[in-house]
N, C-alpha and C positions, 0 to 999 in steps of 0.2 A: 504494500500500500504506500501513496506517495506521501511524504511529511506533511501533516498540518500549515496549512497556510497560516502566517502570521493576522492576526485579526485586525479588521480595520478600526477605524475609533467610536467601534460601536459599545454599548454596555456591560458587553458580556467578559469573562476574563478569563485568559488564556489557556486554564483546568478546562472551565466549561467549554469555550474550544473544541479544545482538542479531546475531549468527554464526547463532544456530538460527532466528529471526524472517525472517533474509535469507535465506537457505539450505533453510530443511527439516529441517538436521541438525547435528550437533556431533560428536565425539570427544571424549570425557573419558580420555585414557591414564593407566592405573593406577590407574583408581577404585576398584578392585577388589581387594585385598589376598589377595597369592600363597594363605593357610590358607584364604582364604574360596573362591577358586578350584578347590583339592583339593579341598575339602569338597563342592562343589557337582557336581564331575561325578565322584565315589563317590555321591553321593545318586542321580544318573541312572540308572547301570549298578544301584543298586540296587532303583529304583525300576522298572527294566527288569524284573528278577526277579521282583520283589513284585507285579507288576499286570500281567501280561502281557494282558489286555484292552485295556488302556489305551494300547497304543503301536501306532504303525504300522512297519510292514515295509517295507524298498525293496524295491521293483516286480521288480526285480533278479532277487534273492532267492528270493522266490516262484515263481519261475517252473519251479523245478524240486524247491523246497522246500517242505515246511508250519512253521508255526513250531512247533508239536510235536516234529517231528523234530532239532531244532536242540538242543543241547549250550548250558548256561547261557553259555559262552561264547562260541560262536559267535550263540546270542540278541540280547547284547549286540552283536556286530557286525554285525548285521545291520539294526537299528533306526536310523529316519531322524525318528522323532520319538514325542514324547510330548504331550498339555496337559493342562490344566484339573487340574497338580498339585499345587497352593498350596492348594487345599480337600483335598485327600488326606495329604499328606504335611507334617506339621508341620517337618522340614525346607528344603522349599521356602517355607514361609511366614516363616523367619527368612532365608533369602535374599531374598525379595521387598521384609522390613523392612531390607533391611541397613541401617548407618546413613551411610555416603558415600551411599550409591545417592538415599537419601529426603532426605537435606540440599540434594542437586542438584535433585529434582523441587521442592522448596519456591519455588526459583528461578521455575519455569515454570506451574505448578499453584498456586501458594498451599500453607498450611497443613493442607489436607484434600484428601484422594482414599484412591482405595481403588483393587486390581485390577481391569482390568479381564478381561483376560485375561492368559493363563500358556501358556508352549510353551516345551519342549527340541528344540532344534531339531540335529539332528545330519548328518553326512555323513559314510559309512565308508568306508576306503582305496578308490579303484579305483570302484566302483559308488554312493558318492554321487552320488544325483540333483540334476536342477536343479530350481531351485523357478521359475515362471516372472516373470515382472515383473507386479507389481499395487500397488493401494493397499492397506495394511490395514484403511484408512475402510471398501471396500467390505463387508467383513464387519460391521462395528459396525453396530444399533441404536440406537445413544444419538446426543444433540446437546448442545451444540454441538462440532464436529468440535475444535475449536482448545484443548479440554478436554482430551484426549487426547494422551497422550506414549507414546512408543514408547518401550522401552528394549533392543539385544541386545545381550549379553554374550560375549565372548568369551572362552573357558575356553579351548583351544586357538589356536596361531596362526594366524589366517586371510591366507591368503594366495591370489593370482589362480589357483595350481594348485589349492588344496583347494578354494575355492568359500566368500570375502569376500565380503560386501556390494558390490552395485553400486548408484550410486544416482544420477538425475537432480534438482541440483541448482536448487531453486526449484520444482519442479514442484507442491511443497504449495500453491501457491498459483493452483491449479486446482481445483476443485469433483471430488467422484466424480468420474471418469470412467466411458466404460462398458465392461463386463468381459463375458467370458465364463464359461464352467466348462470346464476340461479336462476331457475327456471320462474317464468311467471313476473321476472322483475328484470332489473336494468341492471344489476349487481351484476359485480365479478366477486368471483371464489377462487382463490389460489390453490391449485391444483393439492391434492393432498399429500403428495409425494415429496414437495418442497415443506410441506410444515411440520416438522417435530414437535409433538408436543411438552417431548420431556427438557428443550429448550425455551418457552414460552415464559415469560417473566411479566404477571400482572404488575402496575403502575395505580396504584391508592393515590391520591388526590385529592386537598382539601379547597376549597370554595376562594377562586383568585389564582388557582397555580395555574401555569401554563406549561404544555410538552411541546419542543420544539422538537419536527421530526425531519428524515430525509423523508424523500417521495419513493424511495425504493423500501422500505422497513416493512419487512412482512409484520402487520397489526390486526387484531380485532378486538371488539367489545359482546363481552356473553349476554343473554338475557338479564331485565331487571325481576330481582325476586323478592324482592324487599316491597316496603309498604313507603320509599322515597322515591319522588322522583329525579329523575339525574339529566341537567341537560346541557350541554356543553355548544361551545361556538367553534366551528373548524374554518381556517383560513389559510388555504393556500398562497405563497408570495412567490413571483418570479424576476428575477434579477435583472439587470440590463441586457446580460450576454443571450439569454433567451432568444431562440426562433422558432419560429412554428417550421413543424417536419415537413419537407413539401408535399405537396396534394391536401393537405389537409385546408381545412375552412377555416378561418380566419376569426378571431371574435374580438369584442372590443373592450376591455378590460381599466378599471379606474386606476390611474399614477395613483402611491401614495406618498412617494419621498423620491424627492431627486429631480432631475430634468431629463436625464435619457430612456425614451419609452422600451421599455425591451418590443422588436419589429415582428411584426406579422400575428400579436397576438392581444 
């Protein structure tokens, strides 16, 4: 593996570095400041209201319900995710600029990048689902892969009952792997032959920590079993040096720091 690049003069310090270089990933506890916390998951439950198109439903749920039928309240607990909200909602777009969050990527990214993707990732009491173990490389279009930083949020406590981060450490330093599609959804599942489970290392998280990750980290989250709900913000960032792979389509994506747009995406 090639040595740790020297960090730019972002927040993060040198252990943490070369931590996410060796690893895959990091924890930053309480990068997140408790007001910005509230604030972010009142934006969800609002944003649950405001765009009811925009969100997905647990599987659960449905089965005996329409989301019509559901009471603002029960809407809200019913919902297991939202994205692509940082173009809708100018509140999610001061959360994605927050300014701990963007001082840390400075570290890993340099002084420019922009979203790449955005996702509220939720699990509600009892009938959170699991999401299954994949890269979130496999989704990206753009290159180079090592431009890309993962960031989730945990706004609630995540813990091995509600369904924390599991994550095999070092695995970013495998290429894609290959996936499938769960059947019935838009998911990939990383093949089972790449996941060991007797390497998997769940990730506890207390309300404000953030996990910065590569885009290659084989990751999942289990079912929630608990009676908390657990809901977390995922934010993809990509760097300057970023290009969309060719043939691929093009999308348009918010700067968050810096001047140089990373091209074609």
């Amino acid at each position: 593996m090639s040595s740790t690049p020297t960090p730019p003069l972002g927040s993060l310090t040198a252990r943490q570095v070369s931590d996410f270089y060796q690893q895959g990933f990091i924890i930053v506890r309480g990068l997140i400041d408790p007001a910005t916390v509230e604030s972010a998951k009142q934006t969800i439950d609002d944003f649950i209201l405001q765009h009811p198109d925009d969100v997905l439903y647990e599987p659960e749920v449905l089965k005996t319900r329409t989301p019509e039928s559901l009471s603002p309240a029960e809407r809200i607990m019913a919902v297991r995710g939202i994205h692509q909200q940082v173009a809708k909602d100018a509140r999610f777009l001061a959360l994605a600029r927050h300014a701990a969050l963007t001082d840390a990527l400075v570290s890993l990214l340099g002084g420019d990048f922009k979203v790449l993707q955005d996702m509220a990732l939720i699990k509600p009491p009892r009938i959170g689902s699991e999401k299954p173990a994949h890269q979130d490389a496999a989704y990206f279009e753009v290159e180079p892969l090592d431009q890309i930083v993962g960031t989730w949020w945990a706004l609630d406590r995540a813990t091995v009952e509600n369904g924390c981060m599991f994550v095999w450490p070092g695995s970013h330093r495998l290429p894609v792997v290959s996936h499938t599609h769960l059947e019935g959804t838009p998911h990939l599942v990383l093949d089972a032959a790449h996941a060991d489970p007797a390497r998997q290392v769940p990730l506890p998280m207390e309300s404000g920590d953030v996990l910065l990750f590569s885009s290659r980290l084989f990751h999942f989250t289990p079912p929630n079993r608990s009676d908390h709900r657990r809901r977390s913000l995922q934010i993809h960032y990509a760097g300057a040096r970023c290009r969309l792979i060719p043939g691929k389509k093009a999308r348009t994506y918010t700067l968050i720091r810096g001047e140089t747009q990373p091209e074609g995406i």
